[in-house]
N, C-alpha and C positions, 0 to 999 in steps of 0.2 A: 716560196713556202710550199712543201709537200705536203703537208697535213698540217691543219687546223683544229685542234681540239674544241672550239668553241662548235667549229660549224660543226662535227662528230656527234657534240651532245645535241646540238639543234636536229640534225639528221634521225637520232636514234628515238629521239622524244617523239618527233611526229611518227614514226615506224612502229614503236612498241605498241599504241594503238590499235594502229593497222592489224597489228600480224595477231591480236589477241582476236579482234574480228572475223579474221579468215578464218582463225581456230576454230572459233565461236560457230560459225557458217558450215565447219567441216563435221563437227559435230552432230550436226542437226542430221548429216546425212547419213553418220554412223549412227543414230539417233532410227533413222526409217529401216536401216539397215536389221540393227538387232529387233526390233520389233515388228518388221514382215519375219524375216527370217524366226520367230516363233510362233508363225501363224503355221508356215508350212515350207518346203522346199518349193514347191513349186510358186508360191508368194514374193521367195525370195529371190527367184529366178526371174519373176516378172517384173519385180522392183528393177533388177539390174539390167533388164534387156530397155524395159520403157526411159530407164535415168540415161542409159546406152545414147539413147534417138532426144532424150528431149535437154540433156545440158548442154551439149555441143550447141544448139541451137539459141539456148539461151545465153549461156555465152558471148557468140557472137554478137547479138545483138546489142548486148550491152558493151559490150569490146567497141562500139563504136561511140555509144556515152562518154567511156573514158576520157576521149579528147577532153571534154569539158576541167578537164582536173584539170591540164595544162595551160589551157586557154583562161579559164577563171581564174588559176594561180599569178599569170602576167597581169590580169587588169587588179590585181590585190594590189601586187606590189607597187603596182603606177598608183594604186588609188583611185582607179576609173568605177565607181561604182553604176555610173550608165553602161560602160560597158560590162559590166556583172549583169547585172538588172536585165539588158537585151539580151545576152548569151541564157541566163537564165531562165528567160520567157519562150525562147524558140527552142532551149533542150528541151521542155514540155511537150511544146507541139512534138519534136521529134521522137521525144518518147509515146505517146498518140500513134504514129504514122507506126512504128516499129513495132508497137504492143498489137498491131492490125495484121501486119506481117506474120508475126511471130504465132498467134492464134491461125491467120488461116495456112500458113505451112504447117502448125501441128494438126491440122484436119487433114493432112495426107500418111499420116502416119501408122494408121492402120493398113495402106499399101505395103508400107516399108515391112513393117508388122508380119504381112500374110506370105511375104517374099521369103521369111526365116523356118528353116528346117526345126521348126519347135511344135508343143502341142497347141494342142486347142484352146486348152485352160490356161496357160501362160501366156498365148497374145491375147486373148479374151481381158484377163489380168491386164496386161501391157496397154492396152488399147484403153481400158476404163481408167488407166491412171492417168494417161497423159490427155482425157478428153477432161479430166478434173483438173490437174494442175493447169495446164492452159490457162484457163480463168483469172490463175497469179500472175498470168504475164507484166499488164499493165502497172499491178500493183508492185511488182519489180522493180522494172522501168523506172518507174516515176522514184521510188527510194532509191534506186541508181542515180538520176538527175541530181534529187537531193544531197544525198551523202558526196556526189562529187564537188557541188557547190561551195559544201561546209570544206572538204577537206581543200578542196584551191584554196580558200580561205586560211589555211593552215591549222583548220580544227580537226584533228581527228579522233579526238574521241568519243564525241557526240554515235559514230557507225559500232563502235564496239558494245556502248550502253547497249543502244536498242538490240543490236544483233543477238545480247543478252535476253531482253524481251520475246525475240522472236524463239529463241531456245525454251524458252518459258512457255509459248504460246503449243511449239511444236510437240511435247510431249504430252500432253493433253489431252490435243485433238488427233494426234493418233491413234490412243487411248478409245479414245469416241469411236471414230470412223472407222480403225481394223476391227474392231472387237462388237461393234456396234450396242452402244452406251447411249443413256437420254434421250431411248427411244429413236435413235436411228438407226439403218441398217448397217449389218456390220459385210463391210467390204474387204476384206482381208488385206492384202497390200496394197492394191489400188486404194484403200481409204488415204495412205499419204500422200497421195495427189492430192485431196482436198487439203488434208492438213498440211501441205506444203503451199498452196496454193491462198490459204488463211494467212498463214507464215507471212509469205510476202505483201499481203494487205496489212497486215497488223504494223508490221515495220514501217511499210509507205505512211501510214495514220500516223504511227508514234513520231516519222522524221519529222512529218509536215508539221504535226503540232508543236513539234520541239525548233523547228527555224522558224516558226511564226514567233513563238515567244520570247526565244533567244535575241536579246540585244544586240550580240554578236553578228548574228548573220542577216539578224532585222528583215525575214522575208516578204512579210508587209508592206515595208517600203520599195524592195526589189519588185515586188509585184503589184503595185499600187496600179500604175497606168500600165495596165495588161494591153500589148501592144496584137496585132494582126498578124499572122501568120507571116513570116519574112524567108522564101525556100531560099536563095541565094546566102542565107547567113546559115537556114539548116543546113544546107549543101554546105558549106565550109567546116563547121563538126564532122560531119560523115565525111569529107574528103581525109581529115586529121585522124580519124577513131578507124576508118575502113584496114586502115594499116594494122593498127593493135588489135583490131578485130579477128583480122585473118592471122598474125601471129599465135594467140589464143587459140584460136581455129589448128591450125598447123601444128602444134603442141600438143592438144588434145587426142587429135587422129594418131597421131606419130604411137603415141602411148597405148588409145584403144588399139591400134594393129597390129602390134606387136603379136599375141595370144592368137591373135587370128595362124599366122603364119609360124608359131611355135606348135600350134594345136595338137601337129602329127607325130609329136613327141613325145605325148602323152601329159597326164594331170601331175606330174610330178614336177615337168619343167615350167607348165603355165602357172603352176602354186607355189614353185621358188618364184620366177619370173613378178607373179604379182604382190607376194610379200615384199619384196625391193624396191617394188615401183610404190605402194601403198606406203612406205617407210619415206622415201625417197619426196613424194608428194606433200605431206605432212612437214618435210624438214624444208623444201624450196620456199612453204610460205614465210621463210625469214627473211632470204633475199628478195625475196618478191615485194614484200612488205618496204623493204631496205630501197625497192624500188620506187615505189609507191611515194615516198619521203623524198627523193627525192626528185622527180618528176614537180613535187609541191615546191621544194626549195631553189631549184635551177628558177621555174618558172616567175617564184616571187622577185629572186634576186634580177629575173631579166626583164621584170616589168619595172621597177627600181630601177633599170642600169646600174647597177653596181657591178660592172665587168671586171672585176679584177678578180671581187670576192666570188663572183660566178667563176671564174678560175681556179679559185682556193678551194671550193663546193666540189667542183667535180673530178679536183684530183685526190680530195678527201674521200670521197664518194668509194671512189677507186681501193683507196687504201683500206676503208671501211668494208666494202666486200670481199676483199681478199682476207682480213680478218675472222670476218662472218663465216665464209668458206673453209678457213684451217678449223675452225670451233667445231662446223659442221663436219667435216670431214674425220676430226678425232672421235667423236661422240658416235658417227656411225661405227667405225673400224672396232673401237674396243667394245662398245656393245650391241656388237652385230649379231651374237648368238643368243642372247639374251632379248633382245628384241624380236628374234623370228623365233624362240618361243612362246611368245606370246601369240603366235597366229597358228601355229603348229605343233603338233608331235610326231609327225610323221620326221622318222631321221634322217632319209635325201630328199624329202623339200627343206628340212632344217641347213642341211648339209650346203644344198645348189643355192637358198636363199643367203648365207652367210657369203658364198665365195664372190655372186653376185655384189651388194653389198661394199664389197672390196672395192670392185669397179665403181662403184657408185661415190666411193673417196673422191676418187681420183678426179671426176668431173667436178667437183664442189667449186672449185677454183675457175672456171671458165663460166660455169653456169651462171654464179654470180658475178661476175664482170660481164658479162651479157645481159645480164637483166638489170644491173646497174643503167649502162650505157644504152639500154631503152628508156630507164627512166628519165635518162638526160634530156635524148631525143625527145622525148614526150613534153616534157617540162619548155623545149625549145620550139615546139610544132612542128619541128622537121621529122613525122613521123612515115614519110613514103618509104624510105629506104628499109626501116622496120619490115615490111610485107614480104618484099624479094627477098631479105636476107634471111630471114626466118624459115621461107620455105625453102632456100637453095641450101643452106645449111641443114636443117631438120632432112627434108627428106632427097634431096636431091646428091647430098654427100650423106648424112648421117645414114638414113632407113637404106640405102644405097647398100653403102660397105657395110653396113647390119646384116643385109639379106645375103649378100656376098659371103661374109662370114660364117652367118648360122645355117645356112641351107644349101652351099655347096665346098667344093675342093679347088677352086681356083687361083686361092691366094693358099692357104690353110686346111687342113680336114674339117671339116665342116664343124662349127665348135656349139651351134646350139646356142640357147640364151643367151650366153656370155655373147656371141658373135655383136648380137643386137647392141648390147651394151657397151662395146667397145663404137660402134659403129655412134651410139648415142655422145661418147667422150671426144670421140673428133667432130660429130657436127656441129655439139656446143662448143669446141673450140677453134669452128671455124666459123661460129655466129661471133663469140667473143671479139676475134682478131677485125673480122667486117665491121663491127659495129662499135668498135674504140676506133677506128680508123675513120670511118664515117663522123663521129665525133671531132676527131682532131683535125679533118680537111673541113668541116663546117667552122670550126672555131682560127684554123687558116685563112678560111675565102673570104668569111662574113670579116668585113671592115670593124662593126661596130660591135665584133668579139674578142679583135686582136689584143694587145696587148697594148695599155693607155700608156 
C-alpha cells in the first residue's frame, strides 16, 4: 500500500496543531518587530542585530530537547510509562545544565556586540536586550521539555493553547517596557528582551500547570519519585538532539549569510533577497510542522512494533509532503506579486522579490521531503546522519554553488541573489536524495524494520 488515508488524517491532525503554534511563536516576533520599529530606526536595528546573536543560540539549545519528542514518542507507544517518567526527570535536569550554558554564552555577547561596524546606541540597545532576555532562558527550556513530553504523547495541542497565552502576554509587556508604563522605565526596544523573556516564563507556568492537571499526561505521577540526576541517560538525549540541533543550527546561518555576501549589491538586492526568504520562512512552517507529526507517529508506531503500518506511515508521509510542497509551491508562484507588495513599493525589490520567489517553487518539493525524512529519523533515534547531512548539503554543496553563482564568472556571469538561490534548490535536493536514502538503508539493515 502507497498511501493510507487513515494514517494522512492521523498525520495531519497532529501537524495542524503544530504549525498553528509556530505561527503563533512567529507572530510574537513580528509582534517586537512592529513595536520597536515605532520607537525608532535605530530600536529597530538593535532589535534585529541582538535577535541576530541571541536565536541561533537559543535554538540550538533546544534543538537538542527535541530528541525527547522521539524518545517519549517510542515508550508511548510500548506503554512504558517508567520509561516516560525517567526521560522526563533527566530532560529537566538537562534543561538546568543548558539554561546555565545558554545564560553564561549570552554574557559574551557584548564582545560579539563591540566587534560590529555599528553605533553606539545600537549595541548599547543590542546589549541591554539580550542581558534581559537571557533570564527567559530557563523558562524556555523547561516549556521545551514540557511541550515535547505532551506532544510524544501525541498531544499537541495543548503548545498551540498556551503559545496563544504567551501572544497574549507578549503585547502587553512590550507596551510596558518600550514605552515605559506602570511606572517603569521605558527601554525602547531592548524592553522586549524583558517581555520576551516574561513570554517564556509565562508559558513554562501555563505548560506546567496544564500537565499537572491534565489526566492525559498525569505529570504528577511522572514526577512523583523525582529521581537523581542520571548524566549517562542525559548524555543519551544530547547524543540524539546534538544532531537536530546542529541541523537548526546549519539552517539558520546558511540564511543569516546570505545578505552578508549580497551586501555589495546594494539594499535593492538584500530587500528582494529578504522578502523571499521572509515569505519562504513563514510557508516551511507547514512541512516543518508535517515534520513534527511525524517524528510523533514513526516513533509511537515503533514503540508498538507495528512494522508494517510503520511502512505504511512513512511512505504516506512521503506522499503527504509532496502534496504539501505542490500547494505550497502554487500559492507561492500565483501570488508572488501580491505578496511582496505587502513588504514593499519600491518596484525592483517588487520586481527581484517576485523572480526570486519563482525559485523558491521549485525547491518546495525537496524541501519538504527532507524535512519529512528528518522527522522519520527523529521518530526512529537514528538522528546522527541528520548533522553531516545537513551541513554537506546546506553549505558544503548549497552556500558553495550559491557563492559560485552569485559572486563570480566561473560556471555563469555572476547572477546575484538568484545565484544563491539556485545554489539553495540543489542543496535541499541533495539533503532530500541523502536523507530518503538513509532512511530506506536503515529500514534495509535494521532486521526488526524489514518487512514481516
Amino acid at each position: 500500500m502507497l498511501f493510507c488515508s487513515w494514517e494522512a488524517k492521523r498525520l495531519i491532525s497532529l501537524a495542524i496543531p503544530v504549525f498553528l503554534a509556530q505561527v503563533t511563536l512567529i507572530l510574537m516576533t513580528v509582534v517586537d518587530t512592529v513595536m520597536a520599529g515605532q520607537v525608532s530606526a535605530i530600536d529597530l536595528a538593535a532589535l534585529s542585530i541582538a535577535t541576530g546573536i541571541w536565536n541561533p543560540l537559543m535554538l540550538a539549545l533546544q534543538g537538542i530537547l527535541l530528541a525527547l519528542t522521539g524518545i517519549i514518542a517510542q515508550f508511548s507507544g510500548s506503554n512504558d510509562k517508567q520509561g516516560i517518567s525517567h526521560y522526563f526527570q533527566q530532560g529537566l535536569y538537562l534543561a538546568l545544565i543548558l539554561s546555565f550554558i545558554g545564560v553564561l554564552v549570552a554574557g559574551f555577547a557584548d564582545s560579539v556586540l563591540n566587534q560590529l561596524d555599528t553605533s553606539a546606541a545600537i549595541t548599547s540597545l543590542a546589549e541591554q536586550y539580550i542581558y534581559f532576555v537571557k533570564w527567559g532562558m530557563l523558562g524556555f527550556l523547561l516549556f521545551s521539555v514540557y511541550r515535547n513530553i505532551t506532544e510524544g504523547m501525541g498531544m499537541t495541542k495543548p503548545a498551540f493553547y498556551i503559545s496563544l497565552i504567551g501572544l497574549a502576554v507578549n503585547v502587553p509587556a512590550n507596551y510596558v517596557f518600550i514605552h515605559g508604563k506602570l511606572g517603569f522605565d521605558a527601554y525602547g526596544g531592548a524592553g522586549c528582551g524583558i517581555a520576551t523573556a516574561l513570554v517564556f516564563t509565562s508559558m513554562a507556568l501555563t505548560q506546567v500547570i496544564y500537565c499537572h492537571f491534565s489526566k492525559k499526561v498525569n505529570a504528577k505521577e511522572l514526577l512523583a519519585n523525582f529521581a537523581l540526576p542520571k548524566f549517562s541517560t542525559m548524555w543519551i538525549i544530547t547524543k540524539v538532539g546534538i544532531p537536530i540541533s546542529l541541523a537548526t543550527f546549519f539552517e539558520v546561518t546558511l540564511f543569516a549569510c546570505i545578505p552578508l555576501f549580497i551586501a555589495h549589491l546594494g539594499a535593492v538586492a538584500v530587500a528582494g533577497h529578504q522578502i523571499a526568504a521572509s515569505v519562504t520562512t513563514l510557508l516551511f512552517m507547514m512541512p516543518l510542522s508535517l515534520s513534527i507529526a511525524i517524528s510523533i507517529r514513526i516513533g509511537n508506531l515503533f514503540g508498538q512494533q507495528h512494522f508494517e503500518q510503520l511502512r505504511n506511515a512513512v511512505r504516506t508521509s512521503y506522499i503527504l509532503a509532496a502534496v504539501i510542497a505542490f500547494m505550497l509551491a502554487s500559492i507561492t508562484f500565483f501570488a508572488r506579486d501580491i505578496i511582496s507588495q505587502l513588504y514593499s513599493d519600491n518596484p525592483e525589490v517588487l520586481a527581484l522579490a517576485s523572480s526570486i520567489m519563482v525559485l523558491a517553487c521549485i525547491y518546495q518539493l525537496p524541501d519538504a521531503l527532507q524535512v519529512s525524512a528528518n522527522g522519520i529519523l527523529r521518530g526512529l533515534k537514528h538522528t546522527a546522519p541528520i548533522g553531516y547531512i545537513t551541513f554537506v548539503s546546506y553549505w558544503l554543496i548549497g552556500f558553495a554553488l550559491g557563492f559560485v553563482l552569485a559572486r563570480t564568472d566561473l560556471i555563469v556571469p555572476a547572477m546575484g541573489p538568484h545565484g544563491f538561490w539556485i545554489g539553495i534548490i540543489v542543496g535541499l535536493s541533495a539533503a532530500a536524495i541523502m536523507l530518503m536514502f538513509t532512511v530506506h538503508r536503515r529500514f534495509k539493515h535494521a532486521p526488526f524494520l524489514q518487512n514481516q
